[in-house]
C-alpha positions as CSV (number, residue, x, y, z in Angstrom):
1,X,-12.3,8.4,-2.4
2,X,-12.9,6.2,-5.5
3,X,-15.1,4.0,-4.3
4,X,-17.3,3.2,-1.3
5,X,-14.4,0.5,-0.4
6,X,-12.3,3.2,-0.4
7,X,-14.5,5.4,1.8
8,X,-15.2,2.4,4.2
9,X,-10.9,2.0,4.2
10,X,-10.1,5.6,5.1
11,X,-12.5,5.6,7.7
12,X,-10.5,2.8,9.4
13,X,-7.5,3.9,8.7
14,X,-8.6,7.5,10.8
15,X,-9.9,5.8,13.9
16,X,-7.2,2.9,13.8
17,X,-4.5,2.8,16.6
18,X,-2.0,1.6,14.7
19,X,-2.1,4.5,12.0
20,X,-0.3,7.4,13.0
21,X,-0.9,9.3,9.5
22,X,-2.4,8.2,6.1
23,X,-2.6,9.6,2.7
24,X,-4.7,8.6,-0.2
25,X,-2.2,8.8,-3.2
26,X,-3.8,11.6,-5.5
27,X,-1.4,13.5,-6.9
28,X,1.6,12.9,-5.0
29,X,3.8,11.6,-7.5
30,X,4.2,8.2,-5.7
31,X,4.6,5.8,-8.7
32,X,6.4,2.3,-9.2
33,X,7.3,2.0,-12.8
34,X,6.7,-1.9,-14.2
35,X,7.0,-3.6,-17.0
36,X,3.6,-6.1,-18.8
37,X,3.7,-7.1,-22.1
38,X,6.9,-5.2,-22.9
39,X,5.8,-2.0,-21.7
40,X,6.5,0.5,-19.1
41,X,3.8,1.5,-17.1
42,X,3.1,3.3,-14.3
43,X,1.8,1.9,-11.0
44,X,-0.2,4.5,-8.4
45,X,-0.6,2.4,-5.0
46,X,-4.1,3.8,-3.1
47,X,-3.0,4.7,-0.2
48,X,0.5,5.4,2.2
49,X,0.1,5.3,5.6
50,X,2.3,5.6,8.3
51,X,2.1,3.8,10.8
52,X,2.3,4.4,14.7
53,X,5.3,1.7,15.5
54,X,7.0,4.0,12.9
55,X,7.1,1.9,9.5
56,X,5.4,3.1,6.2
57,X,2.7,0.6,4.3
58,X,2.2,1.2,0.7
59,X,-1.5,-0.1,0.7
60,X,-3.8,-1.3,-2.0
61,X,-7.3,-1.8,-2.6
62,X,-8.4,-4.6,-5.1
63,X,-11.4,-6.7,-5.5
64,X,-10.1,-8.4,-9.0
65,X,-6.6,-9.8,-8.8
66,X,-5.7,-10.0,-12.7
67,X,-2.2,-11.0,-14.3
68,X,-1.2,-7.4,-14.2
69,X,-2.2,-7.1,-10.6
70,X,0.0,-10.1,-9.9
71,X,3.2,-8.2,-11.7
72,X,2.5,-4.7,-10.2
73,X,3.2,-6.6,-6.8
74,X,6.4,-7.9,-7.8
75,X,7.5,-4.7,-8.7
76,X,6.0,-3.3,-5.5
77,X,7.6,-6.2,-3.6
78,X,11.3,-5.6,-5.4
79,X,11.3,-1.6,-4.7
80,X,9.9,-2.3,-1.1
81,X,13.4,-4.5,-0.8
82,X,15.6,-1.9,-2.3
83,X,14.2,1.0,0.0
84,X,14.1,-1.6,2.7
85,X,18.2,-2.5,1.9
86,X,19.0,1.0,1.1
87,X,18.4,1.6,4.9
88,X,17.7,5.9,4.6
89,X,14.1,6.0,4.1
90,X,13.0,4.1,7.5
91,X,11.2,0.7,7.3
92,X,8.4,0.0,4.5
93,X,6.0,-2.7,4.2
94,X,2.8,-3.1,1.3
95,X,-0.4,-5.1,1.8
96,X,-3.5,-5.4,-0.5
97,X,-6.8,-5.3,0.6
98,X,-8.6,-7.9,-1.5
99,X,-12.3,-7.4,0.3
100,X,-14.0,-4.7,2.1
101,X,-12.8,-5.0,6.1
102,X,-9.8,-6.8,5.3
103,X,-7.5,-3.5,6.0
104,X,-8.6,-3.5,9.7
105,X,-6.5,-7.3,10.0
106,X,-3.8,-5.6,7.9
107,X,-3.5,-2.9,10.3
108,X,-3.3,-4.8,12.9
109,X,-0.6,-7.6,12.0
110,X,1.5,-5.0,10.1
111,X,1.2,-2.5,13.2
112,X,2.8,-4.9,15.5
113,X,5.2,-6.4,12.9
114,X,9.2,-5.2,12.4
């Protein structure tokens, strides 16, 4: 982990009930490219998890919510559609986290969510 936050997250996302498996995005080539300021850059989501009803959450722990946090989750939020639309890669949601605790209320609502 990168952080305590972090630590405190993955050890709620092991004893939650509505995680079936989790992975903390190190080196697994999950990236959304976006655009700020006229460049490309790359965006590296903290963690996916999959959940138990079956859908995949592209999770995100911030404490700071900048302007370039704000367009990363567009670009999250458009590629979540397309994979959504697309229809072969099963059912994806994303969350951020924006204080320490908060995941366990994500889990929850986008456990029991379709």
């Amino acid at each position: 982990y990168d952080s305590t936050w972090e630590s405190s997250d993955e050890f709620m996302l092991d004893g939650s009930p509505h995680v079936f498996a989790w992975a903390k995005n190190d080196h697994l080539g999950f990236e959304i490219l976006y655009i700020h300021r006229g460049v490309v850059r790359k965006y590296r989501p903290d963690f996916l998890v999959r959940l138990a009803n079956g859908d995949m959450l592209v999770l995100e722990t911030k404490g700071q919510d900048t302007e370039q946090d704000q367009v990363k989750r567009q670009y999250l939020d458009e590629w979540v559609n397309a994979v959504n639309e697309h229809g072969g890669f099963g059912h994806w949601k994303w969350a951020v986290a924006k204080k320490p605790g908060e995941i366990r209320d994500i889990l929850i609502e986008k456990g029991i969510s379709s």
